[in-house]
Steps between C-alpha positions, in 0.01 A plus 500: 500500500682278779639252275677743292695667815603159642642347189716859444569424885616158464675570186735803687533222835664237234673786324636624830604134626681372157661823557590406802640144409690656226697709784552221715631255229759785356622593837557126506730510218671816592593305836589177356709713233687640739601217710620329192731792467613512844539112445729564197653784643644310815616188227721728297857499602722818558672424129136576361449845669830582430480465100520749316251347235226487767605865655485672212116318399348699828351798312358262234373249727347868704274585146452113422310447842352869512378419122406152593742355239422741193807665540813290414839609510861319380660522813160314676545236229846443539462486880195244464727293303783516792308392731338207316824383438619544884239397743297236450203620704465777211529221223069512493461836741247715237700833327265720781612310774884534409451894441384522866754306614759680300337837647523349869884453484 
C-alpha cells in the first residue's frame, strides 16, 4: 500500500521541480532577450529611429512579438530589411530580437 503512495509522491516532487527548472531557464531567456535589445537599442543611431521605414513597422513588429512571429506584416519586412542593410550589429540579430528593438525606439 506504501509503495504505491511514494512513487505517485516522487513522481509529483520531479513533476513539480522540472517545472520549476522550466521557469527558471525561460525567465533566463526573457532576461537575456531583453538585454540584447537594450544592447541593440543603444547601437542604433538617431538616422535609424528617425526612418520612416522602421516608424511605420511599430504596429507590425507590436503583433509579430505579441504572436511570437506568426503574424507578419510588409511594413515589418521592409523595416527588417533597413536595418540589415544599416547597422551591422542587426546583420545576424534574429527577426524577434529586431521587432523588440524596433518596438523600444
Amino acid at each position: 500500500m506504501r509503495s504505491p503512495l511514494i512513487a505517485a509522491f516522487l513522481g509529483l516532487l520531479l513533476a513539480d521541480v522540472a517545472q520549476a527548472h522550466t521557469l527558471v531557464a525561460t525567465s533566463n531567456m526573457i532576461i537575456r532577450a531583453s538585454q540584447r535589445t537594450l544592447d541593440f537599442t543603444s547601437d542604433t543611431t538617431t538616422s535609424i529611429r528617425d526612418s520612416k521605414v522602421v516608424r511605420e513597422a511599430h504596429d507590425d513588429a507590436a503583433s509579430f512579438v505579441a504572436s511570437n512571429g506568426d503574424i507578419r506584416g510588409a511594413h515589418l519586412e521592409a523595416a527588417f530589411d533597413t536595418l540589415r542593410t544599416r547597422v551591422p550589429e542587426a546583420r545576424d540579430a534574429s527577426d524577434q530580437v529586431l521587432a523588440e528593438a524596433i518596438l523600444a525606439l
